[in-house]
C-alpha distance (Angstrom), angle and dihedral (degrees) to the residues before:
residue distance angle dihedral
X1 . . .
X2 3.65 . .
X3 4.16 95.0 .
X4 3.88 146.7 72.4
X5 3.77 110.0 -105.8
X6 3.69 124.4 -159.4
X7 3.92 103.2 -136.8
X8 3.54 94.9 -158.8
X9 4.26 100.9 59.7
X10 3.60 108.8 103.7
X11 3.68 90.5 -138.8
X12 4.51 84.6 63.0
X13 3.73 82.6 57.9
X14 3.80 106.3 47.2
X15 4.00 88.8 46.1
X16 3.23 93.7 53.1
X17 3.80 98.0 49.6
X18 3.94 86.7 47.0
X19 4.28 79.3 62.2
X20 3.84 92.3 56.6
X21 3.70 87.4 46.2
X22 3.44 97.0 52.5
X23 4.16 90.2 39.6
X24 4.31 97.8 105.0
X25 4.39 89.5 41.7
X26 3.64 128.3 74.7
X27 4.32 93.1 -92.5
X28 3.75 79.5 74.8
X29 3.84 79.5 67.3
X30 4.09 93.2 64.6
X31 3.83 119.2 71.0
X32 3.66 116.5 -96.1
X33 3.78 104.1 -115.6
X34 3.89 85.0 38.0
X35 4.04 91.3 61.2
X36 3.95 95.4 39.1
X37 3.05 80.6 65.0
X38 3.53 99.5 40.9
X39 4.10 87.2 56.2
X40 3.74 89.8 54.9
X41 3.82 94.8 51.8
X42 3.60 95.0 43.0
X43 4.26 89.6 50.9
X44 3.96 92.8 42.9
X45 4.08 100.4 43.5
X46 3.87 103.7 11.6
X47 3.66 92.9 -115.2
X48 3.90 113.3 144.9
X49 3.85 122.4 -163.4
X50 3.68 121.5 -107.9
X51 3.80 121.4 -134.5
X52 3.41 125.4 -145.4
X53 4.09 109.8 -107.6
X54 3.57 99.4 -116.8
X55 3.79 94.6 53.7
X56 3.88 85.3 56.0
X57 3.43 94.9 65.0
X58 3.79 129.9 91.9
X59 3.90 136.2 -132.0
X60 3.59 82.6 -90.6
X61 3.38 98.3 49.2
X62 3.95 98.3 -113.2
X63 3.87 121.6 130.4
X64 4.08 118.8 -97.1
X65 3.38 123.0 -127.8
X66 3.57 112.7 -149.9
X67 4.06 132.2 -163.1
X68 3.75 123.3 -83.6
X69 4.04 99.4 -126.1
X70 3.49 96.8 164.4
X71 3.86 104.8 110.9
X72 4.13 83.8 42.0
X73 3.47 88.1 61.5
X74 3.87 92.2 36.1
X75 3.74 88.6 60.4
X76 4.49 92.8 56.0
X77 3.40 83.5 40.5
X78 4.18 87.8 58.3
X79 3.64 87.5 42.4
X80 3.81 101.5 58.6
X81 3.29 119.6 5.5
X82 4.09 86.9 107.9
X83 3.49 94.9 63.8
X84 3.94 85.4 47.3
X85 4.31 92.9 -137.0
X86 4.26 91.1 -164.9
X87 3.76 104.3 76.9
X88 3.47 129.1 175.1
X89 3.72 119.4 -132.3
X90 4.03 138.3 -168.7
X91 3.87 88.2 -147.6
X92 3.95 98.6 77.9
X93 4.45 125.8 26.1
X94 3.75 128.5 -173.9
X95 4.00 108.5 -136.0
X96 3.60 90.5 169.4
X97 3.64 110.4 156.9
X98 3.88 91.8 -4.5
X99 3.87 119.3 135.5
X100 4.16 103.4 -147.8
X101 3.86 143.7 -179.5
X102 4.10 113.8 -150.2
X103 3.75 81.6 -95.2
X104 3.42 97.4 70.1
X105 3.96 90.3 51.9
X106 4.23 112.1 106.1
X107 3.58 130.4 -163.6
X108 3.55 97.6 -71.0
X109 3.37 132.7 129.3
X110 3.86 114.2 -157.5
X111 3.76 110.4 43.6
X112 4.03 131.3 -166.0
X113 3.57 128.1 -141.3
X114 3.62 92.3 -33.8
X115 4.13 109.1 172.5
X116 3.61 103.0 -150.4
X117 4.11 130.7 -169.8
X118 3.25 140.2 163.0
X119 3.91 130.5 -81.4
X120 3.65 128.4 -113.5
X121 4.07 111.3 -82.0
X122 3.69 114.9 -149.5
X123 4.40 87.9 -156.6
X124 4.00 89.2 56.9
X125 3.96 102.3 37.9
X126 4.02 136.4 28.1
X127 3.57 114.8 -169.0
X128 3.87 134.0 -171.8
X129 3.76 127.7 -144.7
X130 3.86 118.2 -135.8
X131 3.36 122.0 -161.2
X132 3.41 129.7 -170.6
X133 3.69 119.7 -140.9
X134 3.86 143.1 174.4
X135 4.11 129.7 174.2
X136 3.96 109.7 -38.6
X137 3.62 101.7 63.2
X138 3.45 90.1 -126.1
X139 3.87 93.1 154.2
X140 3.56 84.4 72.6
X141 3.70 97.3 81.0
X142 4.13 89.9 52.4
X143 3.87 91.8 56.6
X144 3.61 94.3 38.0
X145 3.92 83.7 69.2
X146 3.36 101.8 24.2
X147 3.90 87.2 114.6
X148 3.58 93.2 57.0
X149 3.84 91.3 62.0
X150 4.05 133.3 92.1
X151 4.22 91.4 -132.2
X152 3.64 133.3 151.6
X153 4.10 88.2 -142.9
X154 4.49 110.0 135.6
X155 4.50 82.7 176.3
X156 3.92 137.3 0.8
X157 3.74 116.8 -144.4
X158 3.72 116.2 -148.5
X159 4.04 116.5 -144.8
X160 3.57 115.7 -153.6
X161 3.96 145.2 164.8
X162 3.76 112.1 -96.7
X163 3.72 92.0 -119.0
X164 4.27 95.1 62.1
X165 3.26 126.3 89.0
X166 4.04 125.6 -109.2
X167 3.59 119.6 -132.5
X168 3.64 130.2 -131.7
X169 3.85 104.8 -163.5
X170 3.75 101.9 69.0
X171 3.76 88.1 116.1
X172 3.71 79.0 71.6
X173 3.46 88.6 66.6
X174 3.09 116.7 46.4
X175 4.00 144.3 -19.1
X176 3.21 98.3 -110.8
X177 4.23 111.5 100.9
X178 4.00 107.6 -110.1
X179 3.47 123.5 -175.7
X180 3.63 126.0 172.8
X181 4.11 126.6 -129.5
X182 3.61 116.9 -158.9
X183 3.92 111.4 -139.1
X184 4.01 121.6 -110.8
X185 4.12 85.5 174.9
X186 3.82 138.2 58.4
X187 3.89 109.4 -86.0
X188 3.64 97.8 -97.7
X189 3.49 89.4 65.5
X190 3.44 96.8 67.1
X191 3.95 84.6 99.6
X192 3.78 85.9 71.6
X193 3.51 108.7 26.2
X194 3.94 104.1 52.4
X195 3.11 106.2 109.3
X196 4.20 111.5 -141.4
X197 3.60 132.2 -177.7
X198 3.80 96.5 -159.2
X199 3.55 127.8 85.2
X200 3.89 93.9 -114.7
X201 3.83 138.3 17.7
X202 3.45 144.6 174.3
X203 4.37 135.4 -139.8
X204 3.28 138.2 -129.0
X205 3.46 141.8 142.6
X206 4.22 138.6 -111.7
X207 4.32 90.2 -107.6
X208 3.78 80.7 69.2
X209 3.81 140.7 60.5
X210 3.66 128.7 -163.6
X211 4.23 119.3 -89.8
X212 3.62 117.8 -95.7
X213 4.31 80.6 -110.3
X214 3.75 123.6 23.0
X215 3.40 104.2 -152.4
X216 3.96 110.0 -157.8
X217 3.59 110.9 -176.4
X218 3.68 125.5 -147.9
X219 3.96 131.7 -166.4
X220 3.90 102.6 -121.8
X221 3.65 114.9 -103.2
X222 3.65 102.5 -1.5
X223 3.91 87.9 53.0
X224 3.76 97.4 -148.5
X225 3.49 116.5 168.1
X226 3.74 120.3 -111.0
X227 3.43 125.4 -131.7
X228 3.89 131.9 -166.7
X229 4.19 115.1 -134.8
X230 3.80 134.7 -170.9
X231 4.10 108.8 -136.6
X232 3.90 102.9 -115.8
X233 3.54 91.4 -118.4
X234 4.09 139.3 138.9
X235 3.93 92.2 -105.2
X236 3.90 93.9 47.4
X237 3.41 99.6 23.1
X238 3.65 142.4 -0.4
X239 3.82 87.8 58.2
X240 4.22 86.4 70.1
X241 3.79 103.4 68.4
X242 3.82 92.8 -146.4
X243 3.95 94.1 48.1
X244 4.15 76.6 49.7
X245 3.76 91.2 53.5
X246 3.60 93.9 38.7
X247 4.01 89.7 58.8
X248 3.91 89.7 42.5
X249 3.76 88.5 53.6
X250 3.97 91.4 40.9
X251 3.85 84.9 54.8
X252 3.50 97.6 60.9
X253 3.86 91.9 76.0
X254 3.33 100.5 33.6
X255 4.17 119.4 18.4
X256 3.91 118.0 -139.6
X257 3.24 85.9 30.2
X258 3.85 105.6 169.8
X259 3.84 118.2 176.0
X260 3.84 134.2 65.6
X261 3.86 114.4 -142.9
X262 3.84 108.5 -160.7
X263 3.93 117.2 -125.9
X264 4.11 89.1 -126.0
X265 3.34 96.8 47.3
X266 4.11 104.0 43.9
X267 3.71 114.1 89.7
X268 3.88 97.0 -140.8
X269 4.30 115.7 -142.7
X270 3.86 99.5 -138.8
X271 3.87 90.1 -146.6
X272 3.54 91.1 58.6
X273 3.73 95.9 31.9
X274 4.12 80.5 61.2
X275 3.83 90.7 54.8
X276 3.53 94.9 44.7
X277 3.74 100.3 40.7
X278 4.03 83.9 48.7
X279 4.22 93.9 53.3
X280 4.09 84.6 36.4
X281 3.83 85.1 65.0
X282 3.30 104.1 44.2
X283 3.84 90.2 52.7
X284 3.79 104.2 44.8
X285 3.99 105.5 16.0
X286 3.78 139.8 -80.8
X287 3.97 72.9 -85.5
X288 3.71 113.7 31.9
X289 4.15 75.9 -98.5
X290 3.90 86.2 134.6
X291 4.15 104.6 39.0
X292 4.15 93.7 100.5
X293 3.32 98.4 21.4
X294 3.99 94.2 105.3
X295 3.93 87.8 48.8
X296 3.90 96.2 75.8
X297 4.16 78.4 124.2
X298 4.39 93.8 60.3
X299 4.08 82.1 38.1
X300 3.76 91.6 66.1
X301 3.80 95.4 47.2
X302 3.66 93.1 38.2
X303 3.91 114.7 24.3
X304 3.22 97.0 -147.5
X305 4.12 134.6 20.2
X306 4.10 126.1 -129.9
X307 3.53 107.0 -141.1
X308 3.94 138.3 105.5
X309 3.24 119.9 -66.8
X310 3.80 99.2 -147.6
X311 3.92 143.9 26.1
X312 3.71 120.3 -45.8
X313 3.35 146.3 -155.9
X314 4.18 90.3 -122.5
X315 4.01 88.0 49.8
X316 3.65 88.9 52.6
X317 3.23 98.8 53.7
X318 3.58 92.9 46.3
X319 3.81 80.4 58.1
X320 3.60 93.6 56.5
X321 3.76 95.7 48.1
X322 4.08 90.5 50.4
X323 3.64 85.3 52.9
X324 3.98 96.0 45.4
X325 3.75 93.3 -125.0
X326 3.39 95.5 117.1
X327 3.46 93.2 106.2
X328 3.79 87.1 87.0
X329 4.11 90.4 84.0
X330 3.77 146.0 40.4
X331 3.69 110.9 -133.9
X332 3.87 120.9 -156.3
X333 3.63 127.0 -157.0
X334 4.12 103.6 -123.2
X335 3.93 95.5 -171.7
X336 4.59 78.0 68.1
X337 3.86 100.7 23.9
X338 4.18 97.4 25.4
X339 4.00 108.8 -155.8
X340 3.84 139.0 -124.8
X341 4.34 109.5 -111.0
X342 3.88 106.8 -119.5
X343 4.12 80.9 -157.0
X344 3.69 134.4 50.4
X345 3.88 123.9 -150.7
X346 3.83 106.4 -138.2
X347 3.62 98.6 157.6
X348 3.77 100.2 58.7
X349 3.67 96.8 137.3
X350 3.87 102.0 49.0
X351 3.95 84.6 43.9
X352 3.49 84.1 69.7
X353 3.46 102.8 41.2
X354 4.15 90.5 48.3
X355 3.56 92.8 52.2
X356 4.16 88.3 53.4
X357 3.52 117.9 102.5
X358 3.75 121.4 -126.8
X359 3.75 89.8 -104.2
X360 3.57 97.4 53.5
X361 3.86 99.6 33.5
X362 4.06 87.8 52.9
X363 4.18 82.7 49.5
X364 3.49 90.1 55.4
X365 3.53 100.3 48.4
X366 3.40 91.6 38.6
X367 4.25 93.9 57.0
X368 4.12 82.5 35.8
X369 3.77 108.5 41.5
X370 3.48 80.9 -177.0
X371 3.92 133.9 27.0
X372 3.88 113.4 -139.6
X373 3.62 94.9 166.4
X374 3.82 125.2 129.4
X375 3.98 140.0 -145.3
X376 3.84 112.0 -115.1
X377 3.37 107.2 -163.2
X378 3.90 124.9 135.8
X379 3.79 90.7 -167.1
X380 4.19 103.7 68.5
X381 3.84 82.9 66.2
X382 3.96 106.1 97.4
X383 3.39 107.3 173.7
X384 4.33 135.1 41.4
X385 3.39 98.5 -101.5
X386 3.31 102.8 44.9
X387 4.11 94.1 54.8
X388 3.73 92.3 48.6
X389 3.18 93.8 51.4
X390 3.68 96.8 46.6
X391 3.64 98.5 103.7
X392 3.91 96.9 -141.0
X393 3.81 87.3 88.1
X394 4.23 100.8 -108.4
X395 3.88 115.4 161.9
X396 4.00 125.3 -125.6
X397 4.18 112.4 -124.8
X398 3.72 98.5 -167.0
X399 4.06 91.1 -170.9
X400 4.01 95.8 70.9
X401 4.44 89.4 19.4
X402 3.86 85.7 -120.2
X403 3.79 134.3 136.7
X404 3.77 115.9 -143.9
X405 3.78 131.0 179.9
X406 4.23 109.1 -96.9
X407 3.92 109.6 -84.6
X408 3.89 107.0 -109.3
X409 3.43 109.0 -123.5
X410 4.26 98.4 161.2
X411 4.07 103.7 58.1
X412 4.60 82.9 -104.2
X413 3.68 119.1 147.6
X414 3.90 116.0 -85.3
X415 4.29 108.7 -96.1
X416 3.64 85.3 -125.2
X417 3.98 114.4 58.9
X418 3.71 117.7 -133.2
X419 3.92 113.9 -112.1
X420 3.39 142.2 -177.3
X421 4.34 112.3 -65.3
X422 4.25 99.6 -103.3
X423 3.53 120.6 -128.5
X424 3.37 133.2 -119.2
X425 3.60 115.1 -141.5
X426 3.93 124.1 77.1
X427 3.98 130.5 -124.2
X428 3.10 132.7 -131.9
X429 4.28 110.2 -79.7
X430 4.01 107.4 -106.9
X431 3.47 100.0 -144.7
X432 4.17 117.2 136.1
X433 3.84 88.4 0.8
X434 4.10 99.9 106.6
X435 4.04 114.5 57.5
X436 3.60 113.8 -131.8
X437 3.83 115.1 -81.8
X438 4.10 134.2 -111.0
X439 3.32 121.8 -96.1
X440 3.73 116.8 -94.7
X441 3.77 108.5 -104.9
X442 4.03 124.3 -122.3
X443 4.04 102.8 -122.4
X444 3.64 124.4 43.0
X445 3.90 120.8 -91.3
X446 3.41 132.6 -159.4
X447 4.24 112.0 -98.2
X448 3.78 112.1 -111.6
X449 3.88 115.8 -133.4
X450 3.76 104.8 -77.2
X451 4.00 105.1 -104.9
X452 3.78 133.5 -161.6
X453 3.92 110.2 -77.8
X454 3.92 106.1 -94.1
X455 3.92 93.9 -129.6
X456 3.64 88.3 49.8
X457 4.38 87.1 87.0
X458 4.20 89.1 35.6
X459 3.57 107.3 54.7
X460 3.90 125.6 47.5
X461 4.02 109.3 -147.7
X462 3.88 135.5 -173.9
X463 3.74 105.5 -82.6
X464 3.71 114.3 -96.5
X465 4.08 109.6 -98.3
X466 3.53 95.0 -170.8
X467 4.19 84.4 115.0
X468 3.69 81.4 59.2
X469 3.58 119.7 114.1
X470 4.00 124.2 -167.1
X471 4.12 95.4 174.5
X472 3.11 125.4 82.2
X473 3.84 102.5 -165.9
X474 4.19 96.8 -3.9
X475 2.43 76.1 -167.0
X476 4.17 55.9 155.2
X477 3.08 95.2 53.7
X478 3.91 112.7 -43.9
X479 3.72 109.6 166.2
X480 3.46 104.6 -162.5
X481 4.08 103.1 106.8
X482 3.95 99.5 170.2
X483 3.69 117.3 75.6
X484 3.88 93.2 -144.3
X485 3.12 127.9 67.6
X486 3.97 97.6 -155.7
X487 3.98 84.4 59.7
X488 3.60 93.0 52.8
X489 3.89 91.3 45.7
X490 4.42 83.1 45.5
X491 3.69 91.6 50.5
X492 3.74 111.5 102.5
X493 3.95 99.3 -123.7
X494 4.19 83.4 60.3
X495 4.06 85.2 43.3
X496 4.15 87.1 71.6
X497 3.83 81.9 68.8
X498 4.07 110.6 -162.3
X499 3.33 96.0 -127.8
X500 3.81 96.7 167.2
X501 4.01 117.2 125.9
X502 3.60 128.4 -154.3
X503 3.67 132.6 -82.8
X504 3.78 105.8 -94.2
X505 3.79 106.7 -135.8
X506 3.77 137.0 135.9
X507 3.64 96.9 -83.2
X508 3.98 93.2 87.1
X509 3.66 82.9 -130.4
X510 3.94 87.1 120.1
X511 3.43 132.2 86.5
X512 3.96 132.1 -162.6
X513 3.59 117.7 -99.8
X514 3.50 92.2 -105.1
X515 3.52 99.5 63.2
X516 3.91 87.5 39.4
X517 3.90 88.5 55.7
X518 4.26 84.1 61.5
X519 3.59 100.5 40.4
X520 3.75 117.3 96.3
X521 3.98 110.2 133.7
X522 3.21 147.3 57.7
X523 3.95 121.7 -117.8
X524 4.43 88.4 -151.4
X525 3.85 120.5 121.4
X526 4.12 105.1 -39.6
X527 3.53 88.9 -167.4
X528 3.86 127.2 35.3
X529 4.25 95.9 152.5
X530 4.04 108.2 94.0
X531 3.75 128.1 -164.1
């Protein structure tokens, strides 16, 4: 128990005789500060716990009933709520399971289970910033605030198509160095291709900026950077057919293989990014062209695979282990210790809508006319008053200067609905592509049989990534529901099949249609939801 009691409240004493009361039944299951608490929540709002099934059964296997205390409960709760016994004090904080820089530390003076490393040091490590960028100049908004930001960034490396134009004022912008790098390589190669001068960097991508404090963490001493992972299990990950893919394609340098490394979150070597990159090529293709080729066998079950279509940050550190090099980091499990996004998504919405094709985007405005639909996301709001006064109800934590969504302690839907996992790719724009429409007629006539869009044979689009998932759990959001990926790709709204390629031009944007046929997701942040 994380807290200072006062031994001589009567309220202290009638809890804990409720404990020994409860010590033979499956309460006795909970930990004791955990279901004081639990009694005073249930007495003040009504809510009562929920027990996991198994720990309601008996030896014999039978369900137990247990007592209805609620109006017991109700009746302390009438007798001292007014004098408001729970207090919060500075004196005592529970870091249990909490990953922290001295920064994070408050004025407290007892601390619990506090896990505490060292910050990034700008004498011991440069790093560069990649960003990946296509036509909207979307990157723009990151740098212009770059300056406002707590970051460990020494240069920022702008991605973009051939075909756009580079500009020349970013010293404008910021003081940070930018330089831009015109692609020779499909955008998910950007992993590879960027070409850095530092000894480490990190990715991300122009629907994101960079958190109002990147907190690299560092093992003390041996300064090792520390990186969050997601267990490669059912509940975070086999259930999401592109974590599943991601693990299968992790697996193929190193077997067993067992944890999935985010691309956002790994802070990439660039001498053994090099190596990597260089053995990553010779497997799959200059372009990934090769990485399903050998799975003509899942093809005919499945039509088409959900997985990335590039290099990631899992597959290179299943590269590292193979190798035994390793060494060189400190992983972290986030589903014990969560983690702290070094990037923010702020253009969730039009991540969606680039990633569209023209068939589907000119469906959607077509059913729409008009979309009125907002971004829910607690985490774009950077400073106190802007996440109170949100209006979607997220909470201010003032230790980490954070906004979260409120903690759902009553079973009620989450303030922010879950939707389907954006993309992260942009189509091709739409204007002057439709010819103007026909008058509508005065009488009634009977509807023809709805037909197949006549552009839908003329013009060759991104394929859709709306199959794409970049969560892992979502849990923030993941919209993968089915835990299979052959029932997704059975289900009927997969059975339309997108099987539009892209535009061949000079940009190098394009693939072949054989490496469109086996891309279907998107390698962005799989997991945006932290503990």
């Amino acid at each position: 128990g994380n807290a200072i009691y006062n031994t001589s409240h009567p309220l202290l004493e009638r809890l804990v005789g409720q404990l020994e009361v409860e010590a033979p039944c499956p309460y006795n299951s909970i930990p004791y500060d955990y279901r004081m608490s639990q009694m005073w929540v249930e007495g003040t709002l009504g809510i009562v716990p929920k027990l996991a099934p198994k720990i309601m059964l008996n030896e014999e296997g039978e369900n137990i009933t247990l007592s209805n205390n609620t109006d017991m409960f109700n009746k302390w709760a009438e007798i001292w709520e007014e004098e408001d016994p729970f207090k919060y004090t500075p004196v005592i904080h529970n870091y249990a399971a909490t990953n922290l820089i001295p920064r994070h530390l408050g004025p407290e003076y007892i601390i619990h289970g506090a896990k505490l490393y060292s910050p990034w040091d700008p004498t011991k490590t440069e790093v560069t910033l990649v960003v990946s960028e296509w036509f909207f100049d979307r990157s723009l908004h990151l740098i212009q605030h770059l300056d406002d930001k707590d970051h460990p960034f020494s240069e920022v490396v702008v991605m973009v198509p051939p075909a756009a134009a580079a500009h020349d004022d970013y010293d404008l912008m910021t003081e940070v160095p930018v330089r831009t790098q015109h692609r020779g390589a499909p955008d998910f190669m950007d992993l590879c291709e960027a070409d850095i001068k530092t000894d480490w960097f990190m990715i991300t991508n122009s629907y994101h900026h960079v958190a109002r404090h990147v907190d690299l963490m560092f093992t003390p001493g041996t300064f090792k950077p520390v990186i969050p992972f997601t267990p490669a299990t059912y509940a975070f990950c086999f259930k999401y057919p592109y974590c599943k893919e991601t693990i299968n394609l992790a697996q193929r340098f190193n077997p067993g293989h067992d944890k999935v490394v985010q691309d956002m979150d790994m802070l990439y070597n660039t001498e053994m990014r090099d190596a990597f990159c260089k053995e990553w090529k010779e497997e799959n293709g200059e372009e990934g062209e090769l990485m399903y080729k050998s799975q003509q066998r899942r093809l005919m079950f499945r039509k088409k695979i959900i997985g990335p279509p590039g290099p990631t940050g899992t597959s290179y550190y299943a590269w590292l282990v193979r190798e035994g090099k390793d060494g060189m980091y400190k992983l972290t499990d986030r589903s014990l210790y969560g983690a702290r996004p070094p990037f923010v998504k702020i253009f969730a919405k039009e991540e969606k809508l680039d990633g569209m094709s023209e068939d589907e985007l000119a469906k959607r405005i077509g059913m729409t006319l008009l979309d009125n639909s907002t971004d829910c996301n607690c985490m774009e709001f950077e400073t106190e008053t802007d996440c109170e006064d949100s209006g979607i109800g997220c909470i201010w934590r003032p230790l980490f200067e954070s906004c979260h969504p409120p903690e759902l302690i009553d079973g009620s839907a989450p303030i922010c609905p879950t939707t389907e996992a954006p993309t992260s790719a942009p189509t091709v724009s739409m204007d002057g592509i439709f010819d103007e429409t026909d008058s509508p007629t005065s009488s009634p006539v009977e509807p023809e049989p709805e037909k197949d869009p006549w552009y839908v044979s003329v013009f060759k689009s991104r394929e859709s990534e709306k199959d794409r998932s970049n969560s892992f759990n979502e849990a923030n959001g993941g919209s993968m529901q089915s835990p299979d990926d052959d029932e997704i790709l059975g289900s009927e709204k997969a059975s339309r099949a997108r099987r539009a390629m892209l535009k061949k031009s000079k940009s190098f944007e394009a693939v072949d249609l054989q490496a469109n046929e086996r891309l279907s997701a998107s390698p962005d942040n799989l997991h945006e939801e932290y503990l």
